[in-house]
N, C-alpha and C positions, 0 to 999 in steps of 0.2 A: 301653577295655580292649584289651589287644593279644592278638593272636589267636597260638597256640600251634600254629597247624600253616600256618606260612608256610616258601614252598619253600628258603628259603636259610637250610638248619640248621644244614649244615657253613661254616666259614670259609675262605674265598678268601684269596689273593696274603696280602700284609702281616698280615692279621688273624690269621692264626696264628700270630705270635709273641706277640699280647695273650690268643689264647683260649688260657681254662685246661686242657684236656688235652694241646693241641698246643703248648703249651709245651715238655711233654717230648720233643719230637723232638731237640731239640739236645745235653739229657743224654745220650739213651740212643744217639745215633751214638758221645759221648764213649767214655761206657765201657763200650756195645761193643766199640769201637776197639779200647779199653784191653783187654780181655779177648782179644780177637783178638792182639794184636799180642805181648802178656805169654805167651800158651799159645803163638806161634809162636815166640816168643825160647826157650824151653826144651826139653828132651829131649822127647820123646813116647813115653812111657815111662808106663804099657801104650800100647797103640794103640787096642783099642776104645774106650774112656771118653773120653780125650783127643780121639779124632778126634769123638766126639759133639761135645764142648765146641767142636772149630775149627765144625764146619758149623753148631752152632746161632749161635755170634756172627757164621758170613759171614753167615749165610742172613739171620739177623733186619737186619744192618747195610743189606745191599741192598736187602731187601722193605722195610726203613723209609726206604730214602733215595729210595725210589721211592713211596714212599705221598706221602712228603714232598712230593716234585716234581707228585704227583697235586694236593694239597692247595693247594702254589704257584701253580698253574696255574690253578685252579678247574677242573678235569675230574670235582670227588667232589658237585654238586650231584642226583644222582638218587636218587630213595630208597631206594634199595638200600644205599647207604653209609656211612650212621651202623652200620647193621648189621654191615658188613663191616668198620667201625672199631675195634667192641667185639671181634666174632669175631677179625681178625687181633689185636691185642694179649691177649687171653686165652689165643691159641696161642703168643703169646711169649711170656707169662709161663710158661706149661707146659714149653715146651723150655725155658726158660731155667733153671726151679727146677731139674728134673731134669739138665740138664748141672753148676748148679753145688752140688747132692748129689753127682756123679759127678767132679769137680773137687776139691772138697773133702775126700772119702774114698780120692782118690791121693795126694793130695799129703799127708793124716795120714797112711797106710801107709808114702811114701816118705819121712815123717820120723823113724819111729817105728823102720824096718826098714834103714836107713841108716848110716854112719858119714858123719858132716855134714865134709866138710873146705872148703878153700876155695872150688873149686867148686861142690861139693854144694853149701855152702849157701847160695852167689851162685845158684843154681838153684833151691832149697827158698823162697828169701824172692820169686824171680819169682813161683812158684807162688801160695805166699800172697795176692801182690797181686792174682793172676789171680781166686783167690777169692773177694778181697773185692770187687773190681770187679765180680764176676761176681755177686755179690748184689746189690749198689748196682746191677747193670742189671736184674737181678731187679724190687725194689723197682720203679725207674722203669720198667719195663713194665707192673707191675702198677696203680700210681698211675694210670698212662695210660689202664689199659683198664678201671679205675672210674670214672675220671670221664668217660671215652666213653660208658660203659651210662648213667650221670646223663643224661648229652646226649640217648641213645638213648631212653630214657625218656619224656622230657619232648619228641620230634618226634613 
């Protein structure tokens, strides 16, 4: 019978592209990205809402690209770290919902309160994208940091 509380809970170098929550590392850099780079391409128009949306996708893209490199490395073997795997992705799902309420509720006002000309609406459909990006990273933060507490769980 295999014993359930042996010290290598989290996955080292290579094995993180086969275990299942650390899968999503590579989606959620994607549409991060995507979210980042789609809210920088457009007006910033209000400021407070939008600039939540920039610092939660820098903030999440580098604490994830650094968990990452923790994970590649194998520096995340103490027990302390399944913990703090579940904890950081539940804080990015949190920032994450909440920016992309506050993303989605500018960009219906600026569609609603607008006359859409060429511009505009080369700028209204970035928005959109940044949207739905911005849920699709949602999702896969969330996905992540369910099936981490799984993990968390059962060390």
């Amino acid at each position: 019978m295999a014993s359930t509380t042996s010290g290598d809970v989290l996955p080292t170098g290579g094995r993180i592209f086969t275990s299942i929550p650390d899968v999503f590392f590579i989606p959620e850099f994607v549409f991060g990205g995507l979210v980042w780079t789609l809210v920088a391409s457009t007006r910033v128009y209000p400021d407070n809402p939008v600039g939540w949306v920039m610092f939660v996708s820098v903030f999440c893209f580098v604490v994830t690209t650094l968990w990452f490199f923790i994970f590649l490395c194998g520096a995340n073997q103490g027990s302390i770290w399944p913990s703090l795997d579940v904890g950081y992705h539940f804080l990015a799902v949190l920032f994450y919902l909440s920016s992309s309420v506050d993303l989605a509720y500018v960009t219906f006002v600026a569609g609603v309160t607008s006359v859409l000309g060429d511009e505009n609406l080369k700028i209204y459909r970035l928005d959109i994208a940044a949207v739905v990006m911005s849920y699709v990273a949602t999702l896969l933060y969330f996905l992540h940091a369910i099936f981490s507490a799984i993990r968390w769980k059962r060390s």
